[in-house]
C-alpha positions as semicolon CSV with decimal commas, in nm:
position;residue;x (nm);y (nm);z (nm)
1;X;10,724;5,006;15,202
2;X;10,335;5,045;15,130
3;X;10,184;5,375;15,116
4;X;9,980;5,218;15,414
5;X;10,216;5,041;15,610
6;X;10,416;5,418;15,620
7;X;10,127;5,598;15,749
8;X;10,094;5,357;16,036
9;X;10,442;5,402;16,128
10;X;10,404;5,813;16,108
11;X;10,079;5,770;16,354
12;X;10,280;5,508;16,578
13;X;10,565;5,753;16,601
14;X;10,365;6,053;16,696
15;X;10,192;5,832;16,972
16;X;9,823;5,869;16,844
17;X;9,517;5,621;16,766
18;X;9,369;5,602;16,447
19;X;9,054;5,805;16,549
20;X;9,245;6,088;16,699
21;X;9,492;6,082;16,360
22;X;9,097;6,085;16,179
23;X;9,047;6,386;16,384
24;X;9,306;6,622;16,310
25;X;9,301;6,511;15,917
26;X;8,907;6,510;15,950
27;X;8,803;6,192;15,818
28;X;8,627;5,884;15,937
29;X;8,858;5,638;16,165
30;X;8,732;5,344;15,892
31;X;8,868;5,536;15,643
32;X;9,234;5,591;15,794
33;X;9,235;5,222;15,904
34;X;9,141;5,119;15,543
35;X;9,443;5,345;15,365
36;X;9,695;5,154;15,651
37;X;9,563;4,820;15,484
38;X;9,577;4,976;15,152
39;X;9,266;4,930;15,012
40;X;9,176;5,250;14,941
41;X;9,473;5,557;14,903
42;X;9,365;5,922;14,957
43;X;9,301;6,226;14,693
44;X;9,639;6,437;14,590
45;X;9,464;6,712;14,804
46;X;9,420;6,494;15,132
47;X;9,737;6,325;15,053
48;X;9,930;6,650;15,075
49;X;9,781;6,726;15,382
50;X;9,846;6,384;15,539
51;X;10,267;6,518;15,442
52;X;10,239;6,856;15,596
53;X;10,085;6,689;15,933
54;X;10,338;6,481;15,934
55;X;10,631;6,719;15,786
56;X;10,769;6,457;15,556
57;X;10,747;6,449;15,168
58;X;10,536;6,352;14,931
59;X;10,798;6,148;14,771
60;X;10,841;5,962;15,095
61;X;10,432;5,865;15,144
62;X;10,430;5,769;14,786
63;X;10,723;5,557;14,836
64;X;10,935;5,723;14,544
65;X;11,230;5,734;14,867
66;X;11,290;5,646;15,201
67;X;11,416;5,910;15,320
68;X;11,147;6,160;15,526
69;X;11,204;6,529;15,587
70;X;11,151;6,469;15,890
71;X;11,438;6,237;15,993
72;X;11,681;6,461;16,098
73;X;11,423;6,678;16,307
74;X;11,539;6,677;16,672
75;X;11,370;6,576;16,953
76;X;11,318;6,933;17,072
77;X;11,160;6,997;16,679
78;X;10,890;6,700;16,723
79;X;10,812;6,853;17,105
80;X;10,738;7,194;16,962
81;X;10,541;7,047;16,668
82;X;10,353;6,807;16,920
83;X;10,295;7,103;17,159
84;X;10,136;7,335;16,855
85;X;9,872;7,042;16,770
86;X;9,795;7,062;17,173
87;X;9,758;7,436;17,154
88;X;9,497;7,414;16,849
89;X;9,321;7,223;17,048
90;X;9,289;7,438;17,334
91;X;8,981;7,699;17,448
92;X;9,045;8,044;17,408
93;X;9,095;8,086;17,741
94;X;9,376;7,813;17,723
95;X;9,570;7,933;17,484
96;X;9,533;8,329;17,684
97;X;9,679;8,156;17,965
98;X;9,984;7,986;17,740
99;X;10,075;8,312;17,582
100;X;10,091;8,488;17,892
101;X;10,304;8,235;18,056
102;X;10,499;8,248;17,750
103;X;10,537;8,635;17,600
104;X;10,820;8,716;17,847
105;X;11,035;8,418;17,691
106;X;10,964;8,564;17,342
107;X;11,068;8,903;17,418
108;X;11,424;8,800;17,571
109;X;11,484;8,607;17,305
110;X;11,776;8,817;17,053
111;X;11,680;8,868;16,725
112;X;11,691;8,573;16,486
113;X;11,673;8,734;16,144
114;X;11,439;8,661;15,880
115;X;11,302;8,337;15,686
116;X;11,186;8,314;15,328
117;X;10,816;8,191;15,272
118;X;10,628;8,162;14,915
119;X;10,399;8,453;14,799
120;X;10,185;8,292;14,509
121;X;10,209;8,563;14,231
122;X;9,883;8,438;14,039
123;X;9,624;8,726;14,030
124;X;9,292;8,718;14,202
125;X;8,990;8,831;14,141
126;X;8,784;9,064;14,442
127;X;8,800;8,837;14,726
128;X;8,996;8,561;14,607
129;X;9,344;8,437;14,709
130;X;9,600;8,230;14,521
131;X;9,755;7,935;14,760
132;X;9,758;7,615;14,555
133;X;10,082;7,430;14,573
134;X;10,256;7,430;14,225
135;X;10,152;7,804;14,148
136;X;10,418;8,079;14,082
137;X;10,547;8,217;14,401
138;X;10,795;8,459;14,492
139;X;11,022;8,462;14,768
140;X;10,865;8,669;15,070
141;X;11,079;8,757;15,358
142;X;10,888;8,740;15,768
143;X;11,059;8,823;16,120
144;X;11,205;8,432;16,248
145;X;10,914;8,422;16,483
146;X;10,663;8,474;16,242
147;X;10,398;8,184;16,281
148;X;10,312;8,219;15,876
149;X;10,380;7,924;15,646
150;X;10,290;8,162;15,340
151;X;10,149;8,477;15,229
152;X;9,935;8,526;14,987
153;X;9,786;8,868;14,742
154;X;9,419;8,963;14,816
155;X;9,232;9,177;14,524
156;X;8,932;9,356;14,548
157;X;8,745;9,579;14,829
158;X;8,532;9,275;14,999
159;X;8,790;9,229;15,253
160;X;8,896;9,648;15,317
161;X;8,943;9,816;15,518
162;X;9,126;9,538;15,739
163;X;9,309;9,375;15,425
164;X;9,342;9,689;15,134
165;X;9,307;9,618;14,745
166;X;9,631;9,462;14,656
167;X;9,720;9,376;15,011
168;X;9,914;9,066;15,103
169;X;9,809;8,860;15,415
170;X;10,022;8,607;15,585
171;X;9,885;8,253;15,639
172;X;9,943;7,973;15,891
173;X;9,813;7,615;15,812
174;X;9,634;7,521;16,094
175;X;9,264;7,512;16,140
176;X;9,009;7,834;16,171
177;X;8,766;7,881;16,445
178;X;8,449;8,061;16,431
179;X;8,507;8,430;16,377
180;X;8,912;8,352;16,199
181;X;8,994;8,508;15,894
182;X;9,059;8,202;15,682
183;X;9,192;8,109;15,279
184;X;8,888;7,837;15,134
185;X;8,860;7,648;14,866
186;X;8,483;7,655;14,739
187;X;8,397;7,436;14,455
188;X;8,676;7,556;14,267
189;X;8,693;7,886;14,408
190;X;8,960;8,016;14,629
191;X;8,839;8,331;14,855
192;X;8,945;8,491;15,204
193;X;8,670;8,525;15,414
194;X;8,581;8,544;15,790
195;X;8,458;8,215;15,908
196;X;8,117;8,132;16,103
197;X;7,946;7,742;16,142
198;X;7,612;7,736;16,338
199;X;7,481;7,458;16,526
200;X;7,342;7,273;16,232
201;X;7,651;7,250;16,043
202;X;7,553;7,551;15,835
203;X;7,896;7,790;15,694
204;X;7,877;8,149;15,666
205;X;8,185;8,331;15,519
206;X;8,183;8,700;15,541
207;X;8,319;8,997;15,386
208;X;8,473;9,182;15,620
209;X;8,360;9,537;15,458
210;X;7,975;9,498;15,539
211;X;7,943;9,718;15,205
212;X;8,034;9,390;15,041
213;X;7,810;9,180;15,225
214;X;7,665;9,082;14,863
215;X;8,006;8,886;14,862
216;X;7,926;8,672;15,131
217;X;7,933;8,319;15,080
218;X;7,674;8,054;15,288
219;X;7,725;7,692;15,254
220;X;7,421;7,467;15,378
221;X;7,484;7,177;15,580
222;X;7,294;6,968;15,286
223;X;7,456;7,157;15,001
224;X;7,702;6,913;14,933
225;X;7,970;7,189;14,862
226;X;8,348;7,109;14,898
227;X;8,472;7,320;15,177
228;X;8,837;7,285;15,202
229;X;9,037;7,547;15,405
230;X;9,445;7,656;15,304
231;X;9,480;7,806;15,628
232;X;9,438;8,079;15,885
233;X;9,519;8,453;15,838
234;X;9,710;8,600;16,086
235;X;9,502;8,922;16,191
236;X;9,642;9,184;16,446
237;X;9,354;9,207;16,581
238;X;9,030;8,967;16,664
239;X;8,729;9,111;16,432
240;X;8,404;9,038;16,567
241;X;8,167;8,855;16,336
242;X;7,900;9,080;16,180
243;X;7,549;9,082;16,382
């Protein structure tokens, strides 16, 4: 089967329309309807987001087997994942609602032990973050519950005193929102940053020391930068943006 003809039956399967599938990989509907006809294929980069959306392998989209991570993933698997795109999607207030309705389930539940998540190794320089796929990890061990898909090792003070010199913050791939901690790729840069967009398309992505604020990073609308973010970092607490 056809690179294309297996991303139509992954969008079929999850219920959605081309333009909402555009949506959550944030391209153009033309372009997802001209990959299902195969005349065009995606980057590595989009490509291996297209496989975590869908939580099947690369092998399987490029056709190398047929058989998808996925397949074995019970229905109540696909409901959570289904109900976790729906939450992302949700207003703060929303999601407040959900985790109230929801916190006295996670406290009964007993304790499910620990799960093993890469921490990439490679060494950063003040700011910067290490999560490419294909870099040296090690194993990193998080409660059961923990929403983090991987942690990575910050260096350098622009981030103190909320993530320290050395520290290691865990990271969930789903979107940021305005005023998220976030892991970006930036012309061929990786740095953690706090995340801000303005009305005009405009990025600002902030130190979190203000000492640093020579660190901070601002993307134009007409820069034409590549912006590409790894994933959200899961803060204790909310940090408001800087005034």
């Amino acid at each position: 089967m056809t690179f294309g003809k297996r991303l139509r039956a992954l969008r079929r399967s999850q219920s959605m329309t081309q333009d909402s599938l555009a949506q959550e990989l944030e391209i153009s509907k033309s372009a997802v309807s001209m990959y299902e006809l195969n005349h065009r294929e995606p980057d590595f980069k989009l490509m291996r987001h297209i496989a975590d959306f869908f939580a099947v392998d690369l092998d399987y989209l490029y056709g190398r087997t047929d058989v998808p991570r996925a397949a074995a993933a019970s229905a109540a698997t696909r409901a959570g994942e289904r109900i976790a795109r729906l939450y992302d999607r949700a207003s703060d207030i929303d999601k407040s609602l959900v985790e109230k309705v929801l916190t006295p389930y996670e406290e009964a539940l007993p304790d499910l032990g620990k799960k093993i998540i890469p921490l990439y190794v490679t060494p950063a320089a003040a700011g910067y973050a290490s999560p490419a796929q294909g870099e040296d990890y090690d194993d990193y061990e998080v409660p059961f519950t923990s929403k983090a898909d991987f942690a990575a090792r910050i260096s350098g003070d622009s981030m103190e005193p909320y993530i320290p010199d050395g520290g290691i913050v865990l990271v969930s791939r789903q979107k940021v929102g305005i005023g998220d901690v976030g892991l970006f790729f930036i012309d061929g840069d990786l740095k953690c940053k706090q995340y801000c967009r303005d009305n005009f398309g405009n990025v600002y992505l902030f130190s979190l020391n203000r000492n640093r604020a020579d660190a901070d990073v601002t993307i134009s609308a007409s820069s034409g930068s590549t912006l590409y973010c790894f994933g959200k970092v899961l803060m204790e607490n909310r940090i408001p943006l800087p005034n």
